[in-house]
C-alpha positions in Angstrom: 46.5 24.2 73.7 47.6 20.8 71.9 45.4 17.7 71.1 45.4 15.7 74.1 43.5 19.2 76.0 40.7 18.7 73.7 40.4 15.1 73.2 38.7 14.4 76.8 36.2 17.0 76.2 35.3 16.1 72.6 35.1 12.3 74.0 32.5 13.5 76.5 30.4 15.2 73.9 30.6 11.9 71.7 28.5 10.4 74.2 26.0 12.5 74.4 25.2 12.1 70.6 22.9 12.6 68.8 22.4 15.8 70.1 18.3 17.1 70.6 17.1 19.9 68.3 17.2 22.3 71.1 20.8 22.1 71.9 22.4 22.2 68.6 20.2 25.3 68.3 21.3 26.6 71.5 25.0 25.7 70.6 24.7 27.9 67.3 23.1 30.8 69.3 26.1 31.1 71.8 28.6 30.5 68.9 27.0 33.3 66.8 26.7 35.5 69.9 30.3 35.1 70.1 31.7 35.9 66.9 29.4 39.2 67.0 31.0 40.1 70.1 34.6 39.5 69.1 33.8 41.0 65.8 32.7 44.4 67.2 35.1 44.3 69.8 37.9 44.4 66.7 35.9 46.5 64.6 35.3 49.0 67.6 39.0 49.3 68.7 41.1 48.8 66.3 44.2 48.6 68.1 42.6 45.7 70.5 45.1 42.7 70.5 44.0 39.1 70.1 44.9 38.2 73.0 42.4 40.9 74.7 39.3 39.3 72.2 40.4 35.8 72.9 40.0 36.1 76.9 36.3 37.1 76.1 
């Protein structure tokens, strides 16, 4: 991934600010669900690779 794949997304989002409430809440819910996912996929396996925990 280099800069130019991320700049027409992030441009989109930049419209769509200010965010409501709701979303950024909803965003932070998803992101958290996430991390606790990855994290116990690691902490479960420990010889799971990064690619394995980045394709989920």
């Amino acid at each position: 991934m280099n800069v130019a794949d991320v700049d027409a997304p992030k441009a989109k989002l930049d419209t769509l600010r200010p965010l409501p409430q709701n979303a950024l809440c909803n965003l932070r819910d998803e992101q958290v669900f996430r991390w606790t996912y990855r994290s116990n996929t690691i902490a479960g396996h420990p010889g799971v690779s990064l690619t394995v925990v980045r394709r989920h």
